[in-house]
mmCIF file as Biopython writes it, N, C-alpha, C and O atoms, coordinates in Angstrom:
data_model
#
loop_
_atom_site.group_PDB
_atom_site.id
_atom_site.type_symbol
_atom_site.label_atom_id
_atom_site.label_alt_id
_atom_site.label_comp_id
_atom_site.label_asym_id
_atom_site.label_entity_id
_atom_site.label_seq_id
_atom_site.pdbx_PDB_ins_code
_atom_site.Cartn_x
_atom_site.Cartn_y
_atom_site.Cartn_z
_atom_site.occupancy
_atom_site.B_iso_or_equiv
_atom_site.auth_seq_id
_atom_site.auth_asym_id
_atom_site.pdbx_PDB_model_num
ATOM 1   N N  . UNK A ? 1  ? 0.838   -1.174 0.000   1.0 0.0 1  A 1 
ATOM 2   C CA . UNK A ? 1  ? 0.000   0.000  0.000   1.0 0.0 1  A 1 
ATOM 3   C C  . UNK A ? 1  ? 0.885   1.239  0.000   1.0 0.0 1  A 1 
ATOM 4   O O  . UNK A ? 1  ? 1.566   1.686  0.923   1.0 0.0 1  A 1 
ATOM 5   N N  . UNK A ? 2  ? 0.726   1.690  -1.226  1.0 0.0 2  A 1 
ATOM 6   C CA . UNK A ? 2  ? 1.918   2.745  -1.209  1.0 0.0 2  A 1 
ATOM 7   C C  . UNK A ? 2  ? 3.230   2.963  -0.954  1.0 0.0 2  A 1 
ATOM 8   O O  . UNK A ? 2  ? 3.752   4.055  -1.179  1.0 0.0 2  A 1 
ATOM 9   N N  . UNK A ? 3  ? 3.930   1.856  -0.421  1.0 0.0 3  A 1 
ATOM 10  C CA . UNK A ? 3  ? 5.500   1.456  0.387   1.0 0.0 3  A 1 
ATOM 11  C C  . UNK A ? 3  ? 5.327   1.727  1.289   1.0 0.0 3  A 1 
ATOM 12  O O  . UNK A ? 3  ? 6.335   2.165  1.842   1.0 0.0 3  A 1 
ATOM 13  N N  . UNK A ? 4  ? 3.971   1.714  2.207   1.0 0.0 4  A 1 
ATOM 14  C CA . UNK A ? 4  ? 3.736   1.962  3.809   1.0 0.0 4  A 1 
ATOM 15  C C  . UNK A ? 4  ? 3.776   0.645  4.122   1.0 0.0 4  A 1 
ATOM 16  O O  . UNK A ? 4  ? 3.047   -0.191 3.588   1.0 0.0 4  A 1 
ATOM 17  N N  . UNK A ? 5  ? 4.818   0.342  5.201   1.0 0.0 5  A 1 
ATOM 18  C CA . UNK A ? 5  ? 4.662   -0.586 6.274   1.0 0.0 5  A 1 
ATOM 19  C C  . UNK A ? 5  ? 4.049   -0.367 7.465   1.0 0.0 5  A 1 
ATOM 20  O O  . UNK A ? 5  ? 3.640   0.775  7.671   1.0 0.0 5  A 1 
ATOM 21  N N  . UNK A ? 6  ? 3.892   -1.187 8.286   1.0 0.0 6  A 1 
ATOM 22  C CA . UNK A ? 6  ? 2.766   -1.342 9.625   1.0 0.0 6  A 1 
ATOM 23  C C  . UNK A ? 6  ? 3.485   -0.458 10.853  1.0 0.0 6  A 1 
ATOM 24  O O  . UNK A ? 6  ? 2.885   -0.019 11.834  1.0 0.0 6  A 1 
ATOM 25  N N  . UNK A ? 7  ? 5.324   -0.254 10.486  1.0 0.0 7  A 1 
ATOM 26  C CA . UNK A ? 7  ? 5.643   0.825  11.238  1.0 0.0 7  A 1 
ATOM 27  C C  . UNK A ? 7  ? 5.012   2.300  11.198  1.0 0.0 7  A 1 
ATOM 28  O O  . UNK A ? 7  ? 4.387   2.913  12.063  1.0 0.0 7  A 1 
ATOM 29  N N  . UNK A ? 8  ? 5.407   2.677  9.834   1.0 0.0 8  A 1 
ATOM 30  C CA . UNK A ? 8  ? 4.798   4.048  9.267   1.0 0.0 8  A 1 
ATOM 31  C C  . UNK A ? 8  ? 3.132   4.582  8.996   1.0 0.0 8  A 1 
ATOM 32  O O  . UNK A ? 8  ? 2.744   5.714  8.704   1.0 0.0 8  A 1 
ATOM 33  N N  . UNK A ? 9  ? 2.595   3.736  9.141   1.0 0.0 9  A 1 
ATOM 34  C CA . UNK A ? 9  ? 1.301   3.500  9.152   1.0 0.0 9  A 1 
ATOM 35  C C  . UNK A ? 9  ? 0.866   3.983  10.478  1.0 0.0 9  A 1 
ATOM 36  O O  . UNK A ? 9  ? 0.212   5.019  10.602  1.0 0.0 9  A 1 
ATOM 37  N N  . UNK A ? 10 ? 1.368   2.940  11.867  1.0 0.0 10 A 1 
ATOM 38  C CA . UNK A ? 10 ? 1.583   3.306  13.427  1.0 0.0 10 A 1 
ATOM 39  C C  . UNK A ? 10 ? 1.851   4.606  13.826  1.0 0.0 10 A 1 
ATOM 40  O O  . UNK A ? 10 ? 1.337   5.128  14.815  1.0 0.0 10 A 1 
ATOM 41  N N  . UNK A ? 11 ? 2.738   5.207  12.994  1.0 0.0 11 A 1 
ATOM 42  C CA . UNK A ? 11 ? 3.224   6.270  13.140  1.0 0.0 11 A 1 
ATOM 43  C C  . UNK A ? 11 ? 2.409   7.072  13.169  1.0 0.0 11 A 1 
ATOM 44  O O  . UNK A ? 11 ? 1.959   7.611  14.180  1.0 0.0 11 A 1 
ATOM 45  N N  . UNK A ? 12 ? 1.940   7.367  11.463  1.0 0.0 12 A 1 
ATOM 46  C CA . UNK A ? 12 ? 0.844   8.316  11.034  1.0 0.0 12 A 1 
ATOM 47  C C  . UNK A ? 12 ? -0.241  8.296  11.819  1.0 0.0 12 A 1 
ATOM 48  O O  . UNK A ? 12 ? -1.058  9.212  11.908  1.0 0.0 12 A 1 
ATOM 49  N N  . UNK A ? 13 ? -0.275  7.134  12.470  1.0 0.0 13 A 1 
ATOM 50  C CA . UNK A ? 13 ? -2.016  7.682  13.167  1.0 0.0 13 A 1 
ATOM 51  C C  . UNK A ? 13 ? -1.487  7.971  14.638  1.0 0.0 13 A 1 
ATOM 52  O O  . UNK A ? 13 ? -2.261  8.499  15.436  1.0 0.0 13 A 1 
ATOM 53  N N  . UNK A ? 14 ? -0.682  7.766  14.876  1.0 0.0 14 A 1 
ATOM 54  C CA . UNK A ? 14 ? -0.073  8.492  16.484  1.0 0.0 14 A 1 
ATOM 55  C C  . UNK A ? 14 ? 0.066   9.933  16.097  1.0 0.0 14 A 1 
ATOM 56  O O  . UNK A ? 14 ? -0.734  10.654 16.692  1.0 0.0 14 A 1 
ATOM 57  N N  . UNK A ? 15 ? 0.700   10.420 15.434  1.0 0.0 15 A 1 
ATOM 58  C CA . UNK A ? 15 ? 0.577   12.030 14.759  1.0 0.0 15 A 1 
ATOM 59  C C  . UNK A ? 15 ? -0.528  12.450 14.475  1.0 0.0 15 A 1 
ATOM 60  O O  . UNK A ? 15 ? -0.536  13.676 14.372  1.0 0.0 15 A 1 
ATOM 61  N N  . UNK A ? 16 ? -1.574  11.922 14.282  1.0 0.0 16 A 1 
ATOM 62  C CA . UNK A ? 16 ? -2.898  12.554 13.291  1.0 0.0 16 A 1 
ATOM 63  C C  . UNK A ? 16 ? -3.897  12.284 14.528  1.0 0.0 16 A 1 
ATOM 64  O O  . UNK A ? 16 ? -4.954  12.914 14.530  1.0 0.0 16 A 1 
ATOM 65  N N  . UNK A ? 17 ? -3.557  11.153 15.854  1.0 0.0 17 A 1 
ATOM 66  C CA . UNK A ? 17 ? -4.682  11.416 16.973  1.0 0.0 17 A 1 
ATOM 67  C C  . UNK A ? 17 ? -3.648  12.497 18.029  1.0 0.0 17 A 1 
ATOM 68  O O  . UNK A ? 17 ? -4.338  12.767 19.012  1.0 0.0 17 A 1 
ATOM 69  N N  . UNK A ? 18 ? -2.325  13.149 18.136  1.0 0.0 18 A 1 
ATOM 70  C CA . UNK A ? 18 ? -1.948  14.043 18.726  1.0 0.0 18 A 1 
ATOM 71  C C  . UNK A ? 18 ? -2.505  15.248 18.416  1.0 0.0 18 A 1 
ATOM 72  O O  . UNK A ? 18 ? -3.119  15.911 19.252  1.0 0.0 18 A 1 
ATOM 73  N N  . UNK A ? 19 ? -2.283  15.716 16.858  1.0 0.0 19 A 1 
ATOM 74  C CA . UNK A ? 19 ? -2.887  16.268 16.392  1.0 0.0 19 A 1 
ATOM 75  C C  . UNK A ? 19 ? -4.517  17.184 16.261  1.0 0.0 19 A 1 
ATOM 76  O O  . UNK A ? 19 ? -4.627  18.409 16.244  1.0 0.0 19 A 1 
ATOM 77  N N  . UNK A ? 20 ? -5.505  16.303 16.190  1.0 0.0 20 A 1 
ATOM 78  C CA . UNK A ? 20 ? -6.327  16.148 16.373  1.0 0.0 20 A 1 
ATOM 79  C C  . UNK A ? 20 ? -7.225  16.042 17.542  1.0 0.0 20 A 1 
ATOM 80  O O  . UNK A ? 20 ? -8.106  16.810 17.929  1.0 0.0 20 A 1 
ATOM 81  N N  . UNK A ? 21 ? -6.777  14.846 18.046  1.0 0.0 21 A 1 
ATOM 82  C CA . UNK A ? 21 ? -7.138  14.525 19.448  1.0 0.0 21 A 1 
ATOM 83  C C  . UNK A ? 21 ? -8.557  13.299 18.873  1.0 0.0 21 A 1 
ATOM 84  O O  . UNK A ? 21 ? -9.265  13.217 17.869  1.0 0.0 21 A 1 
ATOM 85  N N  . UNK A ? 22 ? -8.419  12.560 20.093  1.0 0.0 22 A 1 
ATOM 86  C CA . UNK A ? 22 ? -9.632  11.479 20.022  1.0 0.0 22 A 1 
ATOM 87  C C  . UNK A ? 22 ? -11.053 11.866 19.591  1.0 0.0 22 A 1 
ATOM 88  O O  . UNK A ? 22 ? -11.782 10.974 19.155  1.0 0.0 22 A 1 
ATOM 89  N N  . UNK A ? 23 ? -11.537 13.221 19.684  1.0 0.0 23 A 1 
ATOM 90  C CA . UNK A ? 23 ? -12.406 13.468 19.470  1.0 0.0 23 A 1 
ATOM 91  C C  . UNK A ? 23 ? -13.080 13.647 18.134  1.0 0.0 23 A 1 
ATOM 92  O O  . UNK A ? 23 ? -14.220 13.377 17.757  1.0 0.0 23 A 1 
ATOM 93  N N  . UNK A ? 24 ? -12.062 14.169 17.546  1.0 0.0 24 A 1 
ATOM 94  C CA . UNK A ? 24 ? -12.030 13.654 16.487  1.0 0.0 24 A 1 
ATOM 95  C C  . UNK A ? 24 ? -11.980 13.244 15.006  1.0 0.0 24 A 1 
ATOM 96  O O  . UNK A ? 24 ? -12.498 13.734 14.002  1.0 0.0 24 A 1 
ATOM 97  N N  . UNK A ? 25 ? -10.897 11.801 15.278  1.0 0.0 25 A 1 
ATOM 98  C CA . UNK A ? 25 ? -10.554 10.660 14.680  1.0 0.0 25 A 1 
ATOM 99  C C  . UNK A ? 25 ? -12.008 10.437 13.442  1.0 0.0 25 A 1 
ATOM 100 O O  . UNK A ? 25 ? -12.088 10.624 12.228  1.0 0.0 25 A 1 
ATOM 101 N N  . UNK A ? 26 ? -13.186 9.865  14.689  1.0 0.0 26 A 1 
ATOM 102 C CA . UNK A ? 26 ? -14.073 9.220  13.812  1.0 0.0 26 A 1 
ATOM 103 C C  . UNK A ? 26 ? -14.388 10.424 12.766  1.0 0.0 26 A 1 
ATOM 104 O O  . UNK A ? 26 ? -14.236 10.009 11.617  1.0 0.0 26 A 1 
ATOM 105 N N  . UNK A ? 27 ? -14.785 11.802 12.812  1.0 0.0 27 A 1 
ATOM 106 C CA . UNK A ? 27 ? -15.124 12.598 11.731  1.0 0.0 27 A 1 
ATOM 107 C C  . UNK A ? 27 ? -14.174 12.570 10.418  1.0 0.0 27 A 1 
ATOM 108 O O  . UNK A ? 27 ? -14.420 12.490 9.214   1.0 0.0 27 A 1 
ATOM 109 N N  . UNK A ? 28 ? -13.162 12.654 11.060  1.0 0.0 28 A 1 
ATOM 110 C CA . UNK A ? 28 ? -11.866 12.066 10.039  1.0 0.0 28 A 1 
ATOM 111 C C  . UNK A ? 28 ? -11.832 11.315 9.182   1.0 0.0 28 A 1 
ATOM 112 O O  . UNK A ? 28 ? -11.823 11.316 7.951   1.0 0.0 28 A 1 
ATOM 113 N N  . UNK A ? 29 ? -11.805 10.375 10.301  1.0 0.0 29 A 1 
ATOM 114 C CA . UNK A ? 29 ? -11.929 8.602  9.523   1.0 0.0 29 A 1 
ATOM 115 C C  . UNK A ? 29 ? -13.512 8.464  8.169   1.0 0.0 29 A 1 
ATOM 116 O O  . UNK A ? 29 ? -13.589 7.807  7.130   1.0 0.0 29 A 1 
ATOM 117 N N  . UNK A ? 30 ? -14.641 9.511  8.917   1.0 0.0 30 A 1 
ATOM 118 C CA . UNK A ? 30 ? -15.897 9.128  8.123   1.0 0.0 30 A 1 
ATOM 119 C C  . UNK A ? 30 ? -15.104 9.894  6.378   1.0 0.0 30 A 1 
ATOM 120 O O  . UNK A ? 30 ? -15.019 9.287  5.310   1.0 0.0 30 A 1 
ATOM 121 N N  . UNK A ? 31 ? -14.634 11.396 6.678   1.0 0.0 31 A 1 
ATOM 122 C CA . UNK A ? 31 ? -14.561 11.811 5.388   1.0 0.0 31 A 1 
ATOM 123 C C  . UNK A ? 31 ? -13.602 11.466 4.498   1.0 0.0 31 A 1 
ATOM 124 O O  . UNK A ? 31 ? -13.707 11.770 3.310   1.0 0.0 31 A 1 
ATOM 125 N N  . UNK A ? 32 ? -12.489 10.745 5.022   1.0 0.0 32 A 1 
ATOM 126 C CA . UNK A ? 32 ? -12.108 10.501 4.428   1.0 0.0 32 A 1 
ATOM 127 C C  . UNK A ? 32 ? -12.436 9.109  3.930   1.0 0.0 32 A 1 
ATOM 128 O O  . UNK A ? 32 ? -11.882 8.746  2.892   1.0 0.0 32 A 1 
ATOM 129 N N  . UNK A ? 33 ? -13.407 8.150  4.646   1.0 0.0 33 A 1 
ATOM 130 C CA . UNK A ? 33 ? -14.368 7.133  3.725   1.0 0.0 33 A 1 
ATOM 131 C C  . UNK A ? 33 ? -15.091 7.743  2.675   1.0 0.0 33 A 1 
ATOM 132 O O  . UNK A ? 33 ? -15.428 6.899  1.845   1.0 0.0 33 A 1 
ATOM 133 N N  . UNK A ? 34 ? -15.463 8.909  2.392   1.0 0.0 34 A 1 
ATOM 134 C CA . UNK A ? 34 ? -15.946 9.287  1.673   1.0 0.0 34 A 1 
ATOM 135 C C  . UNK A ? 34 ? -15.454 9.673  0.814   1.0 0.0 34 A 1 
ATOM 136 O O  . UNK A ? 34 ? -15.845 9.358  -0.310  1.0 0.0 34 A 1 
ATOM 137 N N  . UNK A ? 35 ? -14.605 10.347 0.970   1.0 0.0 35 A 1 
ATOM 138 C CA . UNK A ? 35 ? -13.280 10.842 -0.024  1.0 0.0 35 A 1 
ATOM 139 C C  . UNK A ? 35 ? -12.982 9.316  -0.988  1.0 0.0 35 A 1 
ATOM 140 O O  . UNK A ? 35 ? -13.149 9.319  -2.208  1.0 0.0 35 A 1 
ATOM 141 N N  . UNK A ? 36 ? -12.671 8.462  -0.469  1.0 0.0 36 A 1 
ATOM 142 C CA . UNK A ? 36 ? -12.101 7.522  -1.088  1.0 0.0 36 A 1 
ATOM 143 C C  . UNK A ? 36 ? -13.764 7.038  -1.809  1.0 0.0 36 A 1 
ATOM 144 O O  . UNK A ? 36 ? -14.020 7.265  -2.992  1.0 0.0 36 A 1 
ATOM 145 N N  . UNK A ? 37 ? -14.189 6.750  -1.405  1.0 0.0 37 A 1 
ATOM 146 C CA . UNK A ? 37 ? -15.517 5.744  -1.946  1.0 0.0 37 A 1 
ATOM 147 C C  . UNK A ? 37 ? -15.829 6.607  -3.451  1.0 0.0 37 A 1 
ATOM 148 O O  . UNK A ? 37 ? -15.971 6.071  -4.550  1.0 0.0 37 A 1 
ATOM 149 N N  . UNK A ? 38 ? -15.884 7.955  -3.179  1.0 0.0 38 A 1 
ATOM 150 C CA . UNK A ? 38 ? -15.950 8.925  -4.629  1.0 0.0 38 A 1 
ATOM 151 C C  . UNK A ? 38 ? -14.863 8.714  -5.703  1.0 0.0 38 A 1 
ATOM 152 O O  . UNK A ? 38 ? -14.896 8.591  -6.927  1.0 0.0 38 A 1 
ATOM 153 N N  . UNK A ? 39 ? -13.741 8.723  -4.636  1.0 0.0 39 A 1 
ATOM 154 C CA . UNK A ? 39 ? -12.750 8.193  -5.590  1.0 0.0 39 A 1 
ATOM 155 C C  . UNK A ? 39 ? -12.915 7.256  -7.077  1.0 0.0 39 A 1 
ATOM 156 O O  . UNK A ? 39 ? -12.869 7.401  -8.299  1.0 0.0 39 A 1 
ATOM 157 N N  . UNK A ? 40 ? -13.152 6.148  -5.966  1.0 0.0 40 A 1 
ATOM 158 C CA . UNK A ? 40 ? -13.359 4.676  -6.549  1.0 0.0 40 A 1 
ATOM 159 C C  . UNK A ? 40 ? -14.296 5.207  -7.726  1.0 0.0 40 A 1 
ATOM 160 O O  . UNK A ? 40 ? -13.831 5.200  -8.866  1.0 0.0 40 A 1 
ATOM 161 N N  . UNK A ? 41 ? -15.732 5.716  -7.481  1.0 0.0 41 A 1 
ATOM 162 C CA . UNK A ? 41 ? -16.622 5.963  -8.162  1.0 0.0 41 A 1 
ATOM 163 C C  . UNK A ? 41 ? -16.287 6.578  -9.254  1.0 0.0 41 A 1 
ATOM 164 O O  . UNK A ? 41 ? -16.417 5.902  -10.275 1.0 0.0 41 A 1 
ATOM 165 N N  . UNK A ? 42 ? -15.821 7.850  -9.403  1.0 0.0 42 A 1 
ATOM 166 C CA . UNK A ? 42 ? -15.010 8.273  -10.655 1.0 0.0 42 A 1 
ATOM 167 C C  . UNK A ? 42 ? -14.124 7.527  -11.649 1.0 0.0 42 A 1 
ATOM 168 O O  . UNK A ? 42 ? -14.199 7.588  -12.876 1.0 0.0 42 A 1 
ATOM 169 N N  . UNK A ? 43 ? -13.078 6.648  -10.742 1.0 0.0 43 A 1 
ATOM 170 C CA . UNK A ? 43 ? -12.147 6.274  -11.899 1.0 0.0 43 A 1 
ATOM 171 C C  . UNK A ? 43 ? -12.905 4.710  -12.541 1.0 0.0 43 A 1 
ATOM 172 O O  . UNK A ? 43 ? -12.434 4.161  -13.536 1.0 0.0 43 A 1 
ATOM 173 N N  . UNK A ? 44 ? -14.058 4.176  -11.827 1.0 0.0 44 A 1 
ATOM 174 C CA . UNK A ? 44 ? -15.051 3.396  -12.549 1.0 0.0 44 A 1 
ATOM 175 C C  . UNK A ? 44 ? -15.309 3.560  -13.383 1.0 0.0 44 A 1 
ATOM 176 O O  . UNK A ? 44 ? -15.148 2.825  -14.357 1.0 0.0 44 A 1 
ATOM 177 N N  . UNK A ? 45 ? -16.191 5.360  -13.311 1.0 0.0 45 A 1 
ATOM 178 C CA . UNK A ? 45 ? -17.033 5.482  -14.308 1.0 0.0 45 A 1 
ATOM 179 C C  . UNK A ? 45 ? -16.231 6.402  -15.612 1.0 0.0 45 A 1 
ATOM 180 O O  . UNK A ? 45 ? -16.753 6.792  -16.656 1.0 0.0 45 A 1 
ATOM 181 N N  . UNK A ? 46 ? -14.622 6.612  -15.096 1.0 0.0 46 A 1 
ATOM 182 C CA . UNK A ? 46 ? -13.803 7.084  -16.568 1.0 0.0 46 A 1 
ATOM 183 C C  . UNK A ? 46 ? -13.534 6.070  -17.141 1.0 0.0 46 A 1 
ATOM 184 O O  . UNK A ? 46 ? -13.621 6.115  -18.369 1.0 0.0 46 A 1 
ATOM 185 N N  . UNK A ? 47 ? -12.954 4.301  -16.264 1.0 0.0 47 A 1 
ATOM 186 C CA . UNK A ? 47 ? -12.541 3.339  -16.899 1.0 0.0 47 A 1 
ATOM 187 C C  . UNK A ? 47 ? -13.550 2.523  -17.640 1.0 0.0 47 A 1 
ATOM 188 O O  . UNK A ? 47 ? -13.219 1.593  -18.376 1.0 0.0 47 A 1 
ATOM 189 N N  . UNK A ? 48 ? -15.097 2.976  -17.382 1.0 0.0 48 A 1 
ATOM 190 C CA . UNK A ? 48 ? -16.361 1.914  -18.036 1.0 0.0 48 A 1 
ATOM 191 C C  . UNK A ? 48 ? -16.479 2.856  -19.520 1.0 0.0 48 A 1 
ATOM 192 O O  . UNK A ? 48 ? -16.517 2.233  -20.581 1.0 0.0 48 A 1 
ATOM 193 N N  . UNK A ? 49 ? -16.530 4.249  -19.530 1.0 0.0 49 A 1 
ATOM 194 C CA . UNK A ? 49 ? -16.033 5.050  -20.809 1.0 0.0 49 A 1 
ATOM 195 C C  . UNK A ? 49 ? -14.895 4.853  -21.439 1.0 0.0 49 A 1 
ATOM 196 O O  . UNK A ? 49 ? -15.081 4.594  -22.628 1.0 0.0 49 A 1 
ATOM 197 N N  . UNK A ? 50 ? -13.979 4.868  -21.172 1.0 0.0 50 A 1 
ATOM 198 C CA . UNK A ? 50 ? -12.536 4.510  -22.194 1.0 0.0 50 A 1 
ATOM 199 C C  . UNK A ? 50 ? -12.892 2.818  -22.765 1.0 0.0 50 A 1 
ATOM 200 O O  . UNK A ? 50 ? -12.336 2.217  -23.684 1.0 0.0 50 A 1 
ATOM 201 N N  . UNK A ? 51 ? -13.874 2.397  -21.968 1.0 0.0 51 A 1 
ATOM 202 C CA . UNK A ? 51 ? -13.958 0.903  -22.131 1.0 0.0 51 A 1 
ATOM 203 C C  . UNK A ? 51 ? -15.441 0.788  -23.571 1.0 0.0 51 A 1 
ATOM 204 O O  . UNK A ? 51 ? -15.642 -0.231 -24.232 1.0 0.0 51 A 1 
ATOM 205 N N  . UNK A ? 52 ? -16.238 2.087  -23.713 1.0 0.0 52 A 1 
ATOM 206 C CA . UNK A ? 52 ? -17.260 2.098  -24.281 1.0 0.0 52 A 1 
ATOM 207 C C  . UNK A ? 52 ? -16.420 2.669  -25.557 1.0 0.0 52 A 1 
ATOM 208 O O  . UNK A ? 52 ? -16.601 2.138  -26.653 1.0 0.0 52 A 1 
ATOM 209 N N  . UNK A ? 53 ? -15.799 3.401  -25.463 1.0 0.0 53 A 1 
ATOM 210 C CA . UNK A ? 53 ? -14.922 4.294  -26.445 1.0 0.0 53 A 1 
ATOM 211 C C  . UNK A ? 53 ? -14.073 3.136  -27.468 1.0 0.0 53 A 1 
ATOM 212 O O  . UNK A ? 53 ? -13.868 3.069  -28.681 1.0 0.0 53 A 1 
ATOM 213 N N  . UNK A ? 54 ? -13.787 2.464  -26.533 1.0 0.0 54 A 1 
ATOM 214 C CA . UNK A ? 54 ? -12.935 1.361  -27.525 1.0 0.0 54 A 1 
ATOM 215 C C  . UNK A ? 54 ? -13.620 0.450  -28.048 1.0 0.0 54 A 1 
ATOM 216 O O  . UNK A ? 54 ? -13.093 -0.101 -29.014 1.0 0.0 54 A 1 
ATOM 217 N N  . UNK A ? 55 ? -14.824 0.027  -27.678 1.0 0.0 55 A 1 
ATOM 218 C CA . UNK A ? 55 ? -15.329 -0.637 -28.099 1.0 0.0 55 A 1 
ATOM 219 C C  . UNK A ? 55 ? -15.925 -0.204 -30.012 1.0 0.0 55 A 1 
ATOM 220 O O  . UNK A ? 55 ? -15.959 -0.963 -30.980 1.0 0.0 55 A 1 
ATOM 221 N N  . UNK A ? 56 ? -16.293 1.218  -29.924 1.0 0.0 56 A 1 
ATOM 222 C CA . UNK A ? 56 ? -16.757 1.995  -31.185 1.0 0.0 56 A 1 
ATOM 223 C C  . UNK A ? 56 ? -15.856 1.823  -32.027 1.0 0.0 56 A 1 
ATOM 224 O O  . UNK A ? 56 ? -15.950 2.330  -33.144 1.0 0.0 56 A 1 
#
C-alpha cells in the first residue's frame, strides 16, 4: 500500500490522533471514507467510458 509498512502507518495515526485529538478521529476517519468511496466511483465510471470508447 503505497510502500507503507505497519511501522509508518503506526506512526501516522499516532501524529494525526496528537494532532487532532480522540475526538475527532471518527469525523476524520468518516470523510475521508468518503473521499475515497468517490474516488473509486469516478475512476469506474472514466474506466467503463474509455472501455465504451474502444469498443466503437
Amino acid at each position: 500500500m503505497f510502500g507503507l509498512g505497519a511501522p509508518e502507518l503506526i506512526l501516522i495515526l499516532v501524529i494525526t490522533l496528537v494532532i487532532f485529538g480522540p475526538s475527532k478521529l471518527p469525523e476524520i476517519g468518516k470523510s475521508v471514507g468518503s473521499g475515497i468511496k468517490e474516488f473509486k466511483k469516478a475512476t469506474e465510471d472514466v474506466t467503463s467510458e474509455v472501455k465504451e470508447l474502444e469498443k466503437d
